[in-house]
C-alpha positions as CSV (number, residue, x, y, z in Angstrom):
1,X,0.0,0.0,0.0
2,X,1.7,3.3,-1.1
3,X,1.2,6.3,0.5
4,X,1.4,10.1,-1.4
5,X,2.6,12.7,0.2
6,X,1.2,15.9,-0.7
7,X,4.2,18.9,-0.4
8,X,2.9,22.4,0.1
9,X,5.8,24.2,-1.5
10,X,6.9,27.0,1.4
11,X,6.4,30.6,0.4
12,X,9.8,32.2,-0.5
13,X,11.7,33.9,2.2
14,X,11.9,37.3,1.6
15,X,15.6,38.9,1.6
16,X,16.5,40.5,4.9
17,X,16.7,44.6,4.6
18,X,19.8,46.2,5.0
19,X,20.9,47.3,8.4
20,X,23.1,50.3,7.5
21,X,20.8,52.2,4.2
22,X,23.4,54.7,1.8
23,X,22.8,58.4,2.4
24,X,20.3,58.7,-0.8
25,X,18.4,55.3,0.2
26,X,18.1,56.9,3.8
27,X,16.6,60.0,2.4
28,X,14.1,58.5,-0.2
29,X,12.8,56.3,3.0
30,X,12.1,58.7,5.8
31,X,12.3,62.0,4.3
32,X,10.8,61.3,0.9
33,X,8.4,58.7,1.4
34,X,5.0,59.7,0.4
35,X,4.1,63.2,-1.0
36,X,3.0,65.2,2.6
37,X,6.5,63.7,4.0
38,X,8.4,65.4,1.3
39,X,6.0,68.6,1.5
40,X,7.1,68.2,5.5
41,X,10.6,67.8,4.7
42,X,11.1,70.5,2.2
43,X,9.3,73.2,4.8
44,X,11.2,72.2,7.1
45,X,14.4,72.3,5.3
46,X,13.4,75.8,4.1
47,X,12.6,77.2,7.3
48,X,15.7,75.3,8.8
49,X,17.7,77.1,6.0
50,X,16.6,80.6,6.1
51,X,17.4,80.7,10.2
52,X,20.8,79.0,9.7
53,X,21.9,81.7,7.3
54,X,20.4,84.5,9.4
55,X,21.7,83.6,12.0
56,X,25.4,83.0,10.4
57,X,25.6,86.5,9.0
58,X,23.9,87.6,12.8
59,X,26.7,85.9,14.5
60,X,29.7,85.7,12.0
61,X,29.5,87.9,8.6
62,X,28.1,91.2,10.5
63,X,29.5,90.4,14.2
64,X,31.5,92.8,16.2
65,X,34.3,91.0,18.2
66,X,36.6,94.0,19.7
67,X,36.3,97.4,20.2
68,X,38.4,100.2,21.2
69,X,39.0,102.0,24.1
70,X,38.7,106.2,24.4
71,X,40.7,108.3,25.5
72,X,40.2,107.6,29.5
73,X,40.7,104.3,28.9
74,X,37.1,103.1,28.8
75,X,36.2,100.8,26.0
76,X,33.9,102.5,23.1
77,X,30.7,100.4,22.0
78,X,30.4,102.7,19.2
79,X,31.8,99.8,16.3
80,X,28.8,97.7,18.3
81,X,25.9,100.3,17.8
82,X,26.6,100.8,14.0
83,X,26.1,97.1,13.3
84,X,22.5,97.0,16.5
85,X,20.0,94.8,15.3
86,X,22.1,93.3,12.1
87,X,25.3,91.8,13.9
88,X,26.2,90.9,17.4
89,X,28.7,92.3,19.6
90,X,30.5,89.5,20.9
91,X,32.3,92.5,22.5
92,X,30.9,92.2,25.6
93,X,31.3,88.6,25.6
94,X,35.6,89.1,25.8
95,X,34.9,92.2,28.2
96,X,33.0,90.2,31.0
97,X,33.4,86.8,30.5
98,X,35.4,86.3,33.5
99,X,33.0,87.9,35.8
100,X,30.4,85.7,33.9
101,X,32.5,82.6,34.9
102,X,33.8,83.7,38.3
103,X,31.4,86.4,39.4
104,X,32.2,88.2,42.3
105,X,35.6,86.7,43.2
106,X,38.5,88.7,43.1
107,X,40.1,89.4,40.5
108,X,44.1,88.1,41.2
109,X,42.5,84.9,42.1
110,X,40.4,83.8,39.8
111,X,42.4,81.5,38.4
112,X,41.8,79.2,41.7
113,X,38.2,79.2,40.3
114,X,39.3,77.6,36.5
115,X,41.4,75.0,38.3
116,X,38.0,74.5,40.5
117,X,35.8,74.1,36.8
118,X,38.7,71.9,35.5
119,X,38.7,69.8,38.6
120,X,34.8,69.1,38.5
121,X,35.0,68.5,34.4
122,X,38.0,65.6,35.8
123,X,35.7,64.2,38.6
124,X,32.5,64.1,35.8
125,X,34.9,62.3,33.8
126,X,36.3,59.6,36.1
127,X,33.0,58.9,37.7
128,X,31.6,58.0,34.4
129,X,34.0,55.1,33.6
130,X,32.4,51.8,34.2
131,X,36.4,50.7,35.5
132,X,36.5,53.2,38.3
133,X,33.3,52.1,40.0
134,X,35.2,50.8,42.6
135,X,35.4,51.5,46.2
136,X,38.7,53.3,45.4
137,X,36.6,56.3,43.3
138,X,35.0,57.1,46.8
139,X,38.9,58.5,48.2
140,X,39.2,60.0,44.6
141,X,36.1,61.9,45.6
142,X,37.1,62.9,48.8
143,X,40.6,64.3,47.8
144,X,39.0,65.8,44.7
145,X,36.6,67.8,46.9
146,X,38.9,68.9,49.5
147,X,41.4,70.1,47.2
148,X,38.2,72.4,45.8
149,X,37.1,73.5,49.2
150,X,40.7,74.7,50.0
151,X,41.3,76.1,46.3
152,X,38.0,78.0,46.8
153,X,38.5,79.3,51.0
154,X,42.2,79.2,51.0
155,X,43.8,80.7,53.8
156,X,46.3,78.1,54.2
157,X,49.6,77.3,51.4
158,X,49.5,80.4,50.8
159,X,45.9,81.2,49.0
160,X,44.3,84.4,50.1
161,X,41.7,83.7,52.0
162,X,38.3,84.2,50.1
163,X,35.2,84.4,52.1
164,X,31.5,82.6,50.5
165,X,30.2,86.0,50.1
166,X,32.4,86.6,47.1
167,X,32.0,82.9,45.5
168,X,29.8,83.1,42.4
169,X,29.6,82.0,38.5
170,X,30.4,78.4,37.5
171,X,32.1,76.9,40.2
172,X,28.9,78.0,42.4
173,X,26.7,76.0,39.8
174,X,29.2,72.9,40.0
175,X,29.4,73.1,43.8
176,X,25.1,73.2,44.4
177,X,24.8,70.6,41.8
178,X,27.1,68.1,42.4
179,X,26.7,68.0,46.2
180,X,22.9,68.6,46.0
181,X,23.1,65.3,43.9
182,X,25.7,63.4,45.5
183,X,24.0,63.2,48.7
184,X,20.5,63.4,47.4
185,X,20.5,60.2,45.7
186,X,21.5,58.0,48.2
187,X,19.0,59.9,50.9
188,X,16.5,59.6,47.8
189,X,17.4,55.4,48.0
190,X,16.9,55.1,51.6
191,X,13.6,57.2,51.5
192,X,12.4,55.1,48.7
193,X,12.9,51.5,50.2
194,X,11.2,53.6,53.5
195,X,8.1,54.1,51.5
196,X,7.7,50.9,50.4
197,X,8.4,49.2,53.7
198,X,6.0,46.9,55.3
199,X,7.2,46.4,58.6
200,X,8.0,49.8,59.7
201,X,4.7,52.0,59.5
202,X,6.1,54.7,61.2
203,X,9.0,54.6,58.9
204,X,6.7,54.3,55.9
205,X,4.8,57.5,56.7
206,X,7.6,59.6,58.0
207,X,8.9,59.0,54.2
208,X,5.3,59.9,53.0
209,X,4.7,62.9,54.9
210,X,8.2,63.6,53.4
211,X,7.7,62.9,49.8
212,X,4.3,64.7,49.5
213,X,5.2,67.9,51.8
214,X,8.6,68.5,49.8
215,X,7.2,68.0,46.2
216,X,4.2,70.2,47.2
217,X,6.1,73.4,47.1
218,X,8.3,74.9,45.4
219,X,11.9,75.3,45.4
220,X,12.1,78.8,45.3
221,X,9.9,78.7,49.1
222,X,12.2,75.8,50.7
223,X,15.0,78.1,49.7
224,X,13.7,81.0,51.3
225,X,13.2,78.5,54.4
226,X,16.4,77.6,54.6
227,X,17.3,81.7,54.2
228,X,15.2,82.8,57.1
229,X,14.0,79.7,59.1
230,X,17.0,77.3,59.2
231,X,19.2,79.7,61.4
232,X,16.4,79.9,63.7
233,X,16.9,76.1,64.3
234,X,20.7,76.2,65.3
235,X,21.9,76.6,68.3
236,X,22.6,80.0,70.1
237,X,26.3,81.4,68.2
238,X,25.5,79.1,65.3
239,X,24.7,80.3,62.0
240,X,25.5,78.4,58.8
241,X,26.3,80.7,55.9
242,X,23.4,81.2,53.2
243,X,25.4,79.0,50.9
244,X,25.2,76.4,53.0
245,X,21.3,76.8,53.4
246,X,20.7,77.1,49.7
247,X,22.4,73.5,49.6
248,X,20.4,72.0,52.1
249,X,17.5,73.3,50.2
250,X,18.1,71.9,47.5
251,X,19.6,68.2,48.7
252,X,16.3,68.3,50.6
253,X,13.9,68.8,47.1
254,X,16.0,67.0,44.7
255,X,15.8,63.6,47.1
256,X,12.1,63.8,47.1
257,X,11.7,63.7,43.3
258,X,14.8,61.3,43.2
259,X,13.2,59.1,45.6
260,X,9.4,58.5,43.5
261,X,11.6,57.8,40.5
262,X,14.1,55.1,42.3
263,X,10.1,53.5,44.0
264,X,9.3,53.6,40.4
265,X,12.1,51.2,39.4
266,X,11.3,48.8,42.1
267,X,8.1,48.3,41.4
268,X,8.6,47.5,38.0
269,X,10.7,44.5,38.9
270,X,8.9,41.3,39.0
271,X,7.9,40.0,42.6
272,X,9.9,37.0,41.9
273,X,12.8,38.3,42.1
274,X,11.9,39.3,45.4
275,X,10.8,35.7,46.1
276,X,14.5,34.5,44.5
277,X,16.4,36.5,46.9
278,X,14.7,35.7,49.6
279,X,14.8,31.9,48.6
280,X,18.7,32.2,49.0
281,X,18.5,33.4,52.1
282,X,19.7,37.1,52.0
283,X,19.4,39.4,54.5
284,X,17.4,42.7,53.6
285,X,20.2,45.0,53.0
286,X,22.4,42.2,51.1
287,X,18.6,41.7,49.2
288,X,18.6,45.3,48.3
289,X,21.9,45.9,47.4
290,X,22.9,42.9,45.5
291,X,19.6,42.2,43.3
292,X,16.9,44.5,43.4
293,X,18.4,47.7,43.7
294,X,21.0,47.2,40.5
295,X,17.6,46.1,38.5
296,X,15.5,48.7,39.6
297,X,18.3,51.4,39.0
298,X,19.2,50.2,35.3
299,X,15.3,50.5,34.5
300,X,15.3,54.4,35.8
301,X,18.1,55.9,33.8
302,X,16.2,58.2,31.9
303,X,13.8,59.4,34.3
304,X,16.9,59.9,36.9
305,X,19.2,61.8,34.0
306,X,15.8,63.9,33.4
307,X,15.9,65.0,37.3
308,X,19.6,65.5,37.0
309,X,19.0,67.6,34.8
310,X,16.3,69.6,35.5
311,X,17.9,70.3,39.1
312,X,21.5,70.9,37.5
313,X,19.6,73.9,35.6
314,X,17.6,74.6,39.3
315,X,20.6,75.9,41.0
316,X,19.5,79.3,39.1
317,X,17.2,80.3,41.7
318,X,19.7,80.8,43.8
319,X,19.9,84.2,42.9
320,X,16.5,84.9,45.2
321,X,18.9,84.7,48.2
322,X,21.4,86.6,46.7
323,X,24.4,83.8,45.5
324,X,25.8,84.7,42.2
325,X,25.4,81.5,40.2
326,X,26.1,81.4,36.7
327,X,22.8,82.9,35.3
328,X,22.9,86.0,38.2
329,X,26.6,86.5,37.4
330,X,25.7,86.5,33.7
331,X,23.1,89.3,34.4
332,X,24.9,91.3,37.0
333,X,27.3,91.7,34.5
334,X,24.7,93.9,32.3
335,X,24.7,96.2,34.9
336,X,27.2,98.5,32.9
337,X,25.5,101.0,30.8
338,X,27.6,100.4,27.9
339,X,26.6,96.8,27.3
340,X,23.3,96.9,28.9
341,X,21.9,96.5,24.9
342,X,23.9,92.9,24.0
343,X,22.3,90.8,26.5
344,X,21.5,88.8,23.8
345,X,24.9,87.8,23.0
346,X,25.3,87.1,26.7
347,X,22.4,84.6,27.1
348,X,23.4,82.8,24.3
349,X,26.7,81.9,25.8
350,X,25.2,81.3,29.1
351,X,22.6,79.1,27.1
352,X,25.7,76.9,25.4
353,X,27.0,76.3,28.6
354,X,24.2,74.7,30.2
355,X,23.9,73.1,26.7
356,X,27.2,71.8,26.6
357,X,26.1,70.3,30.3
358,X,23.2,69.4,29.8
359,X,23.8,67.7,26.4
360,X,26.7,65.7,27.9
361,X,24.6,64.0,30.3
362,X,22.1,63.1,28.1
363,X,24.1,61.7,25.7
364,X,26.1,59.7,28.6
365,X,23.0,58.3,29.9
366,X,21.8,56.7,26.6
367,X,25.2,55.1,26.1
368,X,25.1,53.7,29.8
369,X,21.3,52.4,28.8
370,X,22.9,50.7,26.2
371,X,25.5,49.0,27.7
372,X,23.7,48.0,30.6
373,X,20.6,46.6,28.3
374,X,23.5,44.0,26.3
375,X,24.8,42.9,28.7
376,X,21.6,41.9,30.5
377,X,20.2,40.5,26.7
378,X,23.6,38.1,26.8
């Protein structure tokens, strides 16, 4: 007895696309795909156009760089008021950039304050390679900082001794945001794991009442508590300087927000994980700080870059209680009749500063995403 076989011939497989397309092939496919997508694209490139090249003979072509000084010795804007409203007088940029950078500190010692910048920019930098997270980048820290604290005080090797009063620009920036962050995000940790706790009530609302007081108001009000109120909290002959305050403050708001985030990642992990570590016997902390936390914390990196971020460009409102950040040092700085017409020229370089910042950590985080999401795929 013979048996047929019937063979359903398989559909052919259909070639794999290319991963990497050639510049025209790119272009056909997402720009030029349909008629309203080019209609989109060639708007756009028009509009895109006609700003680039305004703003190139703004900036560039028509732009005013120097100008000379009179007869007293006082520069002349008059090369800058010929060329108002067609070029920009970057004049003012090379006449008060270093009280734009340095604000209020004096003047002979200033260059304490660009070792300071170029000791943060080295500290960013070593903090964000994978092979220095080791205990060993906590001492680097350490001496990092306290070789900042004594550049910016001095009063001993020989520095000058500069009071806080006179601290302002950059370095202030650099100072409110990295502490601020530095010890909000581990306060922001602890608070989080408090909230979700189950055997410590009272633990579990403190960090409520916390959470919901802090992100209730707004910064500019804690800082104005911490101006007025905080003294009155210290003992008698005790009275931490305003700078001080201000970073309080803002620790204080930036581990609230940081601290929903980081519950955010640990409730998105599975409960058996939970189950697993507990299975194996681990104590809470060695639970917490071996399994869940590194999962919860690799799921968050955008929303915690995001409230980096945002808080870096926070330390502005400093200026409410009279510290000369960047932004107020920027402004003070248009005080002087003679330039008080270019402030455009200096918000755009205040503007590619935070930028350059701002970009920098964005662009870090999505690597770190990366890298973190192959090697949990392998």
């Amino acid at each position: 007895m013979s048996t047929t076989v019937n063979h359903i011939p398989m559909p052919a497989r259909a070639e794999p696309k290319l991963l990497s397309l050639g510049p025209l092939e790119w272009a056909r496919t997402n720009l030029f795909g349909s008629i309203w997508s080019s209609l989109v694209t060639l708007a756009l490139g028009y509009f895109t156009l006609k700003f680039a090249v305004g703003f190139i003979d703004w900036a560039l072509i028509k732009s005013v760089w120097t100008v000379q000084s009179d007869a007293a010795g006082k520069l002349d804007p008059t090369a800058c008021r010929i060329v108002k409203g067609e070029g920009a007088c970057w004049a003012v940029i090379w006449d008060k950039y270093r009280f734009i950078l340095f604000g209020r500190y004096p003047y002979d010692e200033q260059w304490r304050g660009a070792i300071v910048i170029a000791l943060f920019l080295a500290l960013f930098v070593i903090s964000a390679m994978r092979r220095f997270w080791r205990k060993e980048l906590a001492y680097i820290w350490i001496a990092i900082l306290t070789t900042i604290g004594v550049l910016m005080w001095g009063g001993v090797f020989g520095l000058v001794y500069v009071p806080q009063d006179l601290w302002g620009g950059l370095p202030i920036t650099l100072i409110l945001s990295t502490f601020g962050l530095a010890f909000a995000f581990p306060l922001a940790v602890l608070v989080a794991l408090g909230r979700r706790s189950t055997t410590l009530p009272a633990v579990k609302f403190i960090c409520v009442v916390y959470i919901v007081l802090i992100r209730g108001v707004p910064l500019i009000s804690l800082l104005f508590m911490a101006s007025v109120m905080f003294p009155l909290f210290m003992p008698v002959g005790l009275n931490p300087d305003k700078l001080l305050r201000a970073q309080v403050a803002i620790i204080l708001f930036a581990a609230a927000f940081l601290a929903e985030v980081v519950r955010g990642g640990l409730q998105s992990l599975p409960k058996g994980q939970y189950e697993a570590a507990d299975a194996l016997g681990l104590t809470y902390w060695q639970k917490m700080g071996q399994i869940i936390l590194p999962q919860a914390l690799r799921t968050v990196i955008p929303p915690l870059v995001n409230t980096f971020i945002g808080f870096f460009k926070d330390t502005s409102l400093v200026l409410i209680i009279g510290i000369f950040d960047l932004l107020t040092s920027g402004k003070v700085a248009l005080a002087e009749p003679i330039w008080q017409a270019y402030s455009t020229e200096v918000y755009l370089m205040l503007a590619l500063i935070y930028f350059c910042f701002c970009f920098a950590m964005a662009r870090y985080s999505r690597g770190l995403e990366r890298e973190l999401g192959r090697s949990v795929r392998r």
